[in-house]
N, C-alpha and C positions, 0 to 999 in steps of 0.2 A: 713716483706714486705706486705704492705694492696694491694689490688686487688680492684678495684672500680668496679660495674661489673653496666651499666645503657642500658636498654632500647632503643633502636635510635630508631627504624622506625615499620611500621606496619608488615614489611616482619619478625620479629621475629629474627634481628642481634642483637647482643648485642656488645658494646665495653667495651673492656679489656683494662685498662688505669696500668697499673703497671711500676715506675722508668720511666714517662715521655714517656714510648712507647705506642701505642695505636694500637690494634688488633682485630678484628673484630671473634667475636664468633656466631654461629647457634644456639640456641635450636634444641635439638634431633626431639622434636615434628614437628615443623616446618619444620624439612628436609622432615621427614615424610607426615605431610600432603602436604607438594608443590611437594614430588614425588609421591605420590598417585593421586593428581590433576592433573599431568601431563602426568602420564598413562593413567588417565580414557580421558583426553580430546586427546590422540594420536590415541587411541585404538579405542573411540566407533564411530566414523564413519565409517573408514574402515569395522568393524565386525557389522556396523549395515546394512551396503553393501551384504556382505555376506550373512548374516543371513536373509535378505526380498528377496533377488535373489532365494535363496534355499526355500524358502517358497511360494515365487511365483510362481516358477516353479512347485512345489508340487501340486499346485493349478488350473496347468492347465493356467495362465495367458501366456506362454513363448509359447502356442502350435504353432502359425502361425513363429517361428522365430526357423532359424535351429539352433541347438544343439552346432556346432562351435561359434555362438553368445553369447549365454549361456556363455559354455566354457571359452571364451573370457571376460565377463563382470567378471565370478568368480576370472580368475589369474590374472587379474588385480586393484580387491579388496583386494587377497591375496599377490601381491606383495607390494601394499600398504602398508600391515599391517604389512607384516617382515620389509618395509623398517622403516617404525615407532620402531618398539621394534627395530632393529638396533641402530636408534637414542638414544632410551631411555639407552639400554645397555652399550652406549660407555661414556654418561656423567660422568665425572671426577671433573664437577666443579662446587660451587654452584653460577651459575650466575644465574640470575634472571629475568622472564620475565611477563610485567603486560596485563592481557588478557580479555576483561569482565568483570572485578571487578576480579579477580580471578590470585594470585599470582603461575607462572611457572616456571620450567625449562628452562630458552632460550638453547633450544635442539642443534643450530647451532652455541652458544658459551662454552657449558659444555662440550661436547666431546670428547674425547680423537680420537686418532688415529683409524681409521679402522683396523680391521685384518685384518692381512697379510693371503690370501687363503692356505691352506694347501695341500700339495701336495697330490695324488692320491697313 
């Protein structure tokens, strides 16, 4: 039984043509680099948030704004950023999203189910 295995698209799918069925394959590399791209573009705002607030304040720029503000702008770059790796963690699927020139995860069609909270 021959295995046709051709090229389709720039996203890195290949089709599997064997006994008239036709099935759609990834390269390893390409799961790889579109989930490495889809890290880096979830991740670095949120933590570039973080990382200039805490640096700022370092600096002495946050002096005239009280410390609740502060406070405030960090758990709100931190909530961001688990909300993102949550996203990232729960993809189960390789759907595809084009962003920039720049081939992603579509984060709000890969994912699987939320965890269920665990009890105390």
């Amino acid at each position: 039984m021959a295995v046709d295995l051709v090229l389709s698209d720039a996203d890195g799918v290949l089709t599997s043509e064997t006994a008239g069925a036709t099935h759609e394959l990834v390269h390893p590399d390409t799961v790889v680099q579109v989930l490495a791209t889809t890290i880096a573009d979830q991740l670095t705002q949120p933590l570039t948030v973080l990382m200039a607030t805490l640096e700022l304040w370092r600096m002495g720029h946050y002096a005239d704004e009280p410390p609740t503000a502060i406070q405030e702008r960090l758990e709100q770059a931190a909530a961001d950023l688990a909300r993102r790796v949550e996203l990232v963690a729960r993809a189960r699927h390789y759907t595809l999203h084009h962003k920039a020139g720049f081939v992603l995860l579509d984060l709000q069609q890969a994912g699987g189910p939320a965890e269920a909270p665990t009890p105390a």
